[in-house]
N, C-alpha and C positions, 0 to 999 in steps of 0.2 A: 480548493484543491480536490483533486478525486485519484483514488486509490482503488487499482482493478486487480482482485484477484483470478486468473484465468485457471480453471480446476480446480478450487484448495483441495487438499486430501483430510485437513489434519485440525479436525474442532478446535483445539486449545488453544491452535495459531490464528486461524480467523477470530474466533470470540476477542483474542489481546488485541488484534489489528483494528476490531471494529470497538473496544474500548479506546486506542490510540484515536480511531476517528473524531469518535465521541469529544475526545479533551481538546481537540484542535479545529472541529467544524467542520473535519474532511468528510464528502460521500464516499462510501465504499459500495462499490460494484463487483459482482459476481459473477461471475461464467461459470455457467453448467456445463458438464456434469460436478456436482459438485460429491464429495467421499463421505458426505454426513450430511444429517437433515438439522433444517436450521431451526428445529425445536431439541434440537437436540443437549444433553444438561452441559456436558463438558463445554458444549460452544458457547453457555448461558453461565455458567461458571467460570470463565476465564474474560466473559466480558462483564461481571458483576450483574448489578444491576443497571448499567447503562447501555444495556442493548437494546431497553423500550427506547432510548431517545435517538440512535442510529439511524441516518439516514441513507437508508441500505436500498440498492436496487440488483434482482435476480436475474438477467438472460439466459437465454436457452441452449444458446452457443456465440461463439465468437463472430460470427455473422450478424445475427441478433444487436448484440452489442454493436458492431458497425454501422446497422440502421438505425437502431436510435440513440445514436449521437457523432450525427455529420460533423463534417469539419473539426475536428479536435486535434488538438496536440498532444500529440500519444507518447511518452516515453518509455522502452522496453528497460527493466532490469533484467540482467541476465552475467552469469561469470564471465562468456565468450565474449563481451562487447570489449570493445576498443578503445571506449571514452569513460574517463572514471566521472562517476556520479556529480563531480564539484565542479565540473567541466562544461555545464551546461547551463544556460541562464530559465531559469522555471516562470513559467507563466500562473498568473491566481487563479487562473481555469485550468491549469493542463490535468492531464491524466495521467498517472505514473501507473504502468503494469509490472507485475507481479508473476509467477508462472508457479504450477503446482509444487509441490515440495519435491517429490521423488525423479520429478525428468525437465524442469522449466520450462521455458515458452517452447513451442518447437522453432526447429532454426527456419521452416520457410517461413513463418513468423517475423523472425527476428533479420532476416534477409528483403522483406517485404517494408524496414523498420531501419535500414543498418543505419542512418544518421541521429536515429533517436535512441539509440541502443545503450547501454550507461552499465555501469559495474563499480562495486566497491572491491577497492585492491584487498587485496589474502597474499596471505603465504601460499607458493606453489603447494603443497600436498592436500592443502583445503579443499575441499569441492565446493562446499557453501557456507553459509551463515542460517541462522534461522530464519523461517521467514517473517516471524513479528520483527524481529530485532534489523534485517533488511531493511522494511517499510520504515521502522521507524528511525535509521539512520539516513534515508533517500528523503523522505517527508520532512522531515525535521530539517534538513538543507533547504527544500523548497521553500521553506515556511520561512527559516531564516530569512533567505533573498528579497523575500515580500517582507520584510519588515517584521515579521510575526503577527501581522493584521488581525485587529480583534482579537489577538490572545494576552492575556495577564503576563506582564513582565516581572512583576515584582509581586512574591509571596509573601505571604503574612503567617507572623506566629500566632498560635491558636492562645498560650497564656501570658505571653509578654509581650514587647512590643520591640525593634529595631533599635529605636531612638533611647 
């Protein structure tokens, strides 16, 4: 799975988003301009210590990202879409995007997109959700669909045991 955020603005939500990657094997992608630098502590703090293990790639812009990585299955989240998020069948390569916090994807974006286009229902007066808590409602569907491939199903207690 890969996980594109397009602008983030907001260290604390990237750092979670790229600790979410971490626990499920997702890559997370980046589009520039980004609202903070990725040495930055609050982005290094909210992904603990598992941002050395991130497999994080940075673009320059949205273009960028389009040349390197042809052909893909791209799906926009966004409020304005038509199709709720459960509505679509996820591929173990696709791309699910993301759009900055303060304005989302822009809509020639997301018009360039309309069949890939995916939303999680709200109450009309919401405008959004966060965007950690987004990804990790959209990702964790996809993961589902694939079976949760390579990820631990069953937890273990640390001083007793189930049985």
């Amino acid at each position: 799975m890969n996980i594109v955020l397009l602008e983030p603005e907001i260290p604390a939500n990237t750092g979670n988003i790229g600790r979410t990657c971490v626990a499920t094997g997702t890559r997370l992608h980046l589009i520039k301009p980004l609202g903070f630098s990725l040495s930055e502590k609050h982005l290094r703090r909210a992904g603990l210590d598992y941002w050395k293990d991130l497999d994080v790639t940075v673009y320059n812009n949205y273009r960028d990202f389009l040349e390197r990585n042809k052909d893909i299955k791209l799906y926009m989240a966004t409020t304005k879409a038509r199709k709720v998020y459960t509505q679509v069948r996820y591929e173990p390569d696709c791309y699910i995007m993301f759009g900055k916090e303060s304005a989302g994807i822009p809509e020639e974006l997301l018009l360039e997109n309309r069949e890939n286009c995916i939303r999680i229902p709200m109450i009309g007066e919401i405008r959004s959700l966060n965007l950690g808590n987004s990804v990790a409602v959209i990702l964790y569907e996809a993961l589902r669909q694939n079976g949760f491939e390579g990820l631990s199903i069953e937890g273990q207690l640390h001083r007793y045991s189930w049985d």
